[in-house]
C-alpha positions, 0 to 999 in steps of 0.5 A: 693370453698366450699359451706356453707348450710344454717341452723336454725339460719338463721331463728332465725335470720330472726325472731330477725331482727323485735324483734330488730326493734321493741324493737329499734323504742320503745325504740327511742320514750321514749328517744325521739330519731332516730331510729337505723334501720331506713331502716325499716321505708319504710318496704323494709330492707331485711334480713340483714338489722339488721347489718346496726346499728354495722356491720361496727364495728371492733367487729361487726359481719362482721370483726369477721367472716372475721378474722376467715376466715382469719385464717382458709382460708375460705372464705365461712364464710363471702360469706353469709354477701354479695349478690351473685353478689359481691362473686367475688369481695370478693374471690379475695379480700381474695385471695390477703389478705391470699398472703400478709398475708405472707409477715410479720406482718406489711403486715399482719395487713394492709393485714386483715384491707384492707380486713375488709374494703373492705368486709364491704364496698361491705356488706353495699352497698348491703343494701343500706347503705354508707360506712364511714369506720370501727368503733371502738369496744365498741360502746354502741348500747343499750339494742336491738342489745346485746340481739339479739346477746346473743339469738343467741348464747343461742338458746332462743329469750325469753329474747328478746321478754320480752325486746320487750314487756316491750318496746312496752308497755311503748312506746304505754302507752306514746303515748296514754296517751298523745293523750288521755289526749288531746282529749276531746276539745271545737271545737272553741279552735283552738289551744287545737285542735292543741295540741291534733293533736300534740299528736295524730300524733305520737302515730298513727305513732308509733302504725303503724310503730310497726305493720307494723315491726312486720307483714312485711306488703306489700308495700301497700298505707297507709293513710297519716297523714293528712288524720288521722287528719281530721278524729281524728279532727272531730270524737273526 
């Protein structure tokens, strides 16, 4: 079995995986939306956890490699999309899928399906993440994961990084006019405290989700929501 090094686009990739984050977690709160990637909520996804939102896609990047491996006979494309652990499970499954390959088309098409299925299975389970079948091309993943992908293939990530900023500044425009707007209370009107604690909240959530993305903090203890609100509360 031959062995593929690694190169530059590993780390390039690595530095997307947060752009994306971040450009989804923006993008979330203007539409009022669930993130795509909310592995990175607890700021434990690793470095393939960016795949999670369209790897177990027909047109995703996991199937795409797995036909030209197919084609080629080379497992080694896929091998890095899977822990090291799992590399027996997936040569053998490649193995099987090269020898019914030859039986005709009929077996060779439900040869590469099993083998798409079984290497995005193993992939998602390494991340974390269940497996409930392969879906369909075309599915619309919005502006984030395009981006990402066509950076790659054009070696600049500066279109991504406007896409992030631009992203990033309206969210946190939203989110502070609306706590901003809110904060100056008479301190016996419980109920416009409420609204301010509403809206002060999330934008706190938001800016520390975005930091916390962006700078891979540790796994440290960070002060709970209720703890920001007593404070917000009697320092407005």
């Amino acid at each position: 079995m031959r062995t593929t090094p690694l190169n530059w686009k590993s780390l390039v990739a690595t530095a997307l995986i947060l752009a994306v984050a971040l450009i989804d977690r923006a993008l979330a709160s203007l539409l009022g939306s669930e993130p795509i990637f909310s592995a990175f909520a607890g700021g434990g996804a690793g470095v393939l956890a960016f795949a999670i939102g369209h790897c177990d896609g027909i047109d995703g990047p996991v199937v795409t490699l797995a036909r030209k491996a197919l084609e080629s006979g080379n497992v080694n494309l896929v091998l890095p999309w899977v822990r090291k652990d799992d590399e027996v499970e997936i040569a053998h499954a490649f193995e099987h899928a090269l020898a019914v390959r030859k039986l005709g088309p009929q077996a060779k098409t439900l040869a590469d399906h099993h083998f798409f299925e079984t290497l995005v299975r193993v992939h998602r389970a390494g991340e974390g993440a269940p497996y409930t079948g392969l879906k369909p091309a075309g599915r619309d993943f919005g502006p984030a994961i395009p981006a990402a992908d066509r950076a790659l293939e054009d070696g600049s990530v500066e279109k991504v990084a406007n896409l992030l900023a631009e992203a990033v500044r309206q969210g946190v425009h939203k989110h502070f006019q609306a706590a901003a707007s809110r904060r100056k209370f008479e301190v016996d009107d419980v109920a416009a405290g409420r609204e301010y604690v509403e809206a002060y909240v999330p934008y706190i959530h938001f800016v520390e989700r975005l930091w916390q993305d962006a700078t891979s903090a540790a796994h440290g203890h960070h002060a709970e929501p209720a703890e920001r609100v007593e404070h917000a509360v009697h320092a407005h």
